[in-house]
Residue frames as qw, qx, qy, qz and C-alpha x, y, z in Angstrom:
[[0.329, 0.311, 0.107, -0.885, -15.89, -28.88, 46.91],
 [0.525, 0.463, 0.712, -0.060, -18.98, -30.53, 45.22],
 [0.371, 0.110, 0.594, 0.705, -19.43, -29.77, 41.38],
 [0.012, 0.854, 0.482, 0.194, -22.47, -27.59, 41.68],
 [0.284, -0.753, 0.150, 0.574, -19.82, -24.57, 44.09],
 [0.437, -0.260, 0.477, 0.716, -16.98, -25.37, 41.37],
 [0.252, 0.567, 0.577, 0.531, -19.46, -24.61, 38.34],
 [0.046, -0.986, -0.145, -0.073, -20.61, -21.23, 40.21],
 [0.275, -0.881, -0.017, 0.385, -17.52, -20.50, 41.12],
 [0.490, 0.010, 0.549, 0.677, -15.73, -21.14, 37.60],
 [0.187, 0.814, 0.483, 0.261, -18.79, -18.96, 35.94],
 [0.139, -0.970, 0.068, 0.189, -17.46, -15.55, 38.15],
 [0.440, -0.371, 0.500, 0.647, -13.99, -16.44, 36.57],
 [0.061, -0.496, 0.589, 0.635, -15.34, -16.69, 33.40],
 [0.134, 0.024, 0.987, 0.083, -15.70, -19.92, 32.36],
 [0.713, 0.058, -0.156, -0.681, -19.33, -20.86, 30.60],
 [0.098, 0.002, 0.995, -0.033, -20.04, -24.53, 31.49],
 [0.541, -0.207, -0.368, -0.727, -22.62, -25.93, 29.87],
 [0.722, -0.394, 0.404, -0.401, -25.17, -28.04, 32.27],
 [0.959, 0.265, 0.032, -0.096, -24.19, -30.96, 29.96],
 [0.555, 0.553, -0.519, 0.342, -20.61, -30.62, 30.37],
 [0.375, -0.471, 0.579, -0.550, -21.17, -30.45, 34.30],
 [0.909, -0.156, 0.166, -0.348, -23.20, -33.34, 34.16],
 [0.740, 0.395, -0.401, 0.368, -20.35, -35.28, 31.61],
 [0.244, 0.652, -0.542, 0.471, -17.88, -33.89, 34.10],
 [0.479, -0.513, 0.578, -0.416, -19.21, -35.22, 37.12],
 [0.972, 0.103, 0.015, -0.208, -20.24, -38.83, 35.64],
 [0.481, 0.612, -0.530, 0.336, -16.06, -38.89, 35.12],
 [0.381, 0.380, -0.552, 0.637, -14.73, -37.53, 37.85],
 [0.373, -0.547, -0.730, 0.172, -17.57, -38.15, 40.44],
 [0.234, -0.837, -0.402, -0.290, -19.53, -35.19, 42.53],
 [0.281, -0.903, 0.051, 0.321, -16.67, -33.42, 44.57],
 [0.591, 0.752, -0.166, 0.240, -13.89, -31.36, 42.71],
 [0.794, -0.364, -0.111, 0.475, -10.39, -31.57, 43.81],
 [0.011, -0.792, 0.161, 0.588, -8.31, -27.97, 43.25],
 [0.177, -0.241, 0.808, 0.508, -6.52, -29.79, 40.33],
 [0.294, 0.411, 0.844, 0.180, -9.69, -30.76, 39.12],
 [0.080, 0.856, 0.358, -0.364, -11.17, -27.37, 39.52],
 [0.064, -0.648, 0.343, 0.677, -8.59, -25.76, 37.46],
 [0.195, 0.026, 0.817, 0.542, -9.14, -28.24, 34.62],
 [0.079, 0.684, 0.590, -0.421, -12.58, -27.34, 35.09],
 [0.131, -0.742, -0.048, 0.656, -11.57, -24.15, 34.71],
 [0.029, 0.413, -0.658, -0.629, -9.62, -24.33, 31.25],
 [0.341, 0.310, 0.871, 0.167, -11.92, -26.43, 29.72],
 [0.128, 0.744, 0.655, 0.014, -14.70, -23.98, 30.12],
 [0.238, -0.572, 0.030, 0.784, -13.07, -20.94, 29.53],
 [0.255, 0.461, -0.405, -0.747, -13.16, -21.27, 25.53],
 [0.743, 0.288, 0.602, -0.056, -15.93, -23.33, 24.18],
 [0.473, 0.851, 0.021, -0.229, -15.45, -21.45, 20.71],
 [0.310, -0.532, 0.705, 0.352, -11.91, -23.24, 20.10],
 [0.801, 0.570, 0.157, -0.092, -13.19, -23.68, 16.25],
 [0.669, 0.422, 0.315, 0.524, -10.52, -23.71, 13.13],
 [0.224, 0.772, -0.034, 0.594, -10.53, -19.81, 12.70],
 [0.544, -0.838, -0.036, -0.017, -10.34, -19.56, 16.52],
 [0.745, -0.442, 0.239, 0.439, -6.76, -21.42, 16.57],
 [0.682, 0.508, 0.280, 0.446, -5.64, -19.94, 13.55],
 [0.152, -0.924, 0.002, -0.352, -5.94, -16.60, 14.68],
 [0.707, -0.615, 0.290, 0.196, -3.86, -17.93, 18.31],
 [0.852, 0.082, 0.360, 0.372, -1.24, -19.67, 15.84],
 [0.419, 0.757, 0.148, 0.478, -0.70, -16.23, 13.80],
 [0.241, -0.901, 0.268, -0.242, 0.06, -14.53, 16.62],
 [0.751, -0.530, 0.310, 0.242, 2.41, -17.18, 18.31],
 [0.859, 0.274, 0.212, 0.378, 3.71, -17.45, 14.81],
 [0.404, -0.270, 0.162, 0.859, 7.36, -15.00, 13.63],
 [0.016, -0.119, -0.582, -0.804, 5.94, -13.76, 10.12],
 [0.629, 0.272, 0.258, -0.681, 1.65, -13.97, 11.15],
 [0.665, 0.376, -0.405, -0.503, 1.50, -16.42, 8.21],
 [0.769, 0.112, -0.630, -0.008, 3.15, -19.53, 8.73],
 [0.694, -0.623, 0.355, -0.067, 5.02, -21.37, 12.03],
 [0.488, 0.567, -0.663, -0.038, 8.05, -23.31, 11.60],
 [0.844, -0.346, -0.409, 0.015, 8.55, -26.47, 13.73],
 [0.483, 0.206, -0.294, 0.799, 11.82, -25.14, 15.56],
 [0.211, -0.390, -0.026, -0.896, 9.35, -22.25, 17.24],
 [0.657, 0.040, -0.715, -0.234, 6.89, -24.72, 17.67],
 [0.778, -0.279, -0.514, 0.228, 8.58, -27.26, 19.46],
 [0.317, 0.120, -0.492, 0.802, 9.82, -24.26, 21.78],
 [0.417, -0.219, -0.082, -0.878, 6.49, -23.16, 22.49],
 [0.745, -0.396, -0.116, -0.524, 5.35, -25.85, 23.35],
 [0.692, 0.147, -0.542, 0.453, 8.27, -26.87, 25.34],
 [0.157, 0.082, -0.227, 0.958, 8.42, -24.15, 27.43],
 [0.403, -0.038, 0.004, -0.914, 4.56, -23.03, 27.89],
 [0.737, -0.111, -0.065, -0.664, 1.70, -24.31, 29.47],
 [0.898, -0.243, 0.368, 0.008, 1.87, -28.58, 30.24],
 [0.247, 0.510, -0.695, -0.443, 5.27, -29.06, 28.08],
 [0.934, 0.069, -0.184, -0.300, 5.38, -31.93, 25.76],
 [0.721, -0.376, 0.518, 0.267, 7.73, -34.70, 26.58],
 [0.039, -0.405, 0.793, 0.455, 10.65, -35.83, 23.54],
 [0.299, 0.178, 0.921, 0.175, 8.27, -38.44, 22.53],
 [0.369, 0.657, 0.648, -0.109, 5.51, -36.31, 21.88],
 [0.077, 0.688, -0.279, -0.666, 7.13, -33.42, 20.17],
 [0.001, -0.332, 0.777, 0.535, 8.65, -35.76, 17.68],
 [0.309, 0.475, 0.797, -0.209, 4.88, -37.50, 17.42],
 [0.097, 0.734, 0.158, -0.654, 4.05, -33.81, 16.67],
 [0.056, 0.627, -0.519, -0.578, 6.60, -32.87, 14.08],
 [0.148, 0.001, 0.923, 0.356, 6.03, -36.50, 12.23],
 [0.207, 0.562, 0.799, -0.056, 2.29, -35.66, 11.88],
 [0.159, 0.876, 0.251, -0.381, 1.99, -32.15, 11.69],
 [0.168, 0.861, -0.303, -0.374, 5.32, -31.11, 9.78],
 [0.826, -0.001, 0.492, 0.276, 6.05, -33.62, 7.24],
 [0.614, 0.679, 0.312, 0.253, 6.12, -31.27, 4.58],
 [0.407, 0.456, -0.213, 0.762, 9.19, -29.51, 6.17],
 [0.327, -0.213, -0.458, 0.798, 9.77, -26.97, 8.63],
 [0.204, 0.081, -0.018, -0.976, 7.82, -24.41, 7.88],
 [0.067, 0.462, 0.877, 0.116, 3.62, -24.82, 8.02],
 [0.161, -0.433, -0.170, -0.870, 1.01, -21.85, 6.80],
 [0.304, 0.085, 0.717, -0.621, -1.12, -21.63, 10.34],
 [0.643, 0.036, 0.075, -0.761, -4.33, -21.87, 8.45],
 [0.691, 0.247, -0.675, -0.073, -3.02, -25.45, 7.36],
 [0.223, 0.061, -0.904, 0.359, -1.90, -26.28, 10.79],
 [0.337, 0.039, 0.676, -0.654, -5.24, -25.73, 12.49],
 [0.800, 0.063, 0.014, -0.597, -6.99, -27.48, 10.51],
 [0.501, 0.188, -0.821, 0.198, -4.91, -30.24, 11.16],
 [0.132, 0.084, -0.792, 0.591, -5.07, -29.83, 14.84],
 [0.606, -0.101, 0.318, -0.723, -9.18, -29.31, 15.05]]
């Protein structure tokens, strides 16, 4: 499908591409979408507004307590949900994000992670 369908038909899902992200997107991945492509597409443009308070908020909810996360949770989450990570990148994770122990306050970890 050519990148001008996939943008109308990502817009009735949802999705807000901007023309400048279509244009970026096709200059990539050239002028027809593949289904796989369409779905990234898809998730990109779904949540331009993925700021600091956005993920925080997400992170409170995924998190036991609303306040913090622990790495143990975490690394099951994101084992287990959505593209997992592989062994190499978990422990990537855990050496950047949770050096200061197991336990991180979410507002701490997303502003790491924006």
């Amino acid at each position: 499908m050519d990148i001008k369908t996939a943008a109308e038909f990502v817009r009735e899902l949802g999705a807000t591409p901007s023309q400048a992200e279509l244009v970026e997107y096709s200059a990539t991945n050239g002028s027809n979408v593949t289904y796989e492509q369409l779905k990234e597409l898809l998730a990109v443009s779904m949540y331009p507004k993925e700021d600091n308070a956005y993920l925080e908020k997400v992170l409170c909810r995924l998190s036991q307590d609303n306040t913090t996360i622990n790495y143990p949770h975490f690394e099951y989450i994101m084992s287990n949900y959505g593209e997992p990570l592989t062994a190499e990148e978990l422990a990537a994770v855990k050496n950047t994000f949770f050096m200061s122990g197991n336990n991180v306050p979410c507002s701490e970890l997303a502003t790491k992670l924006v």
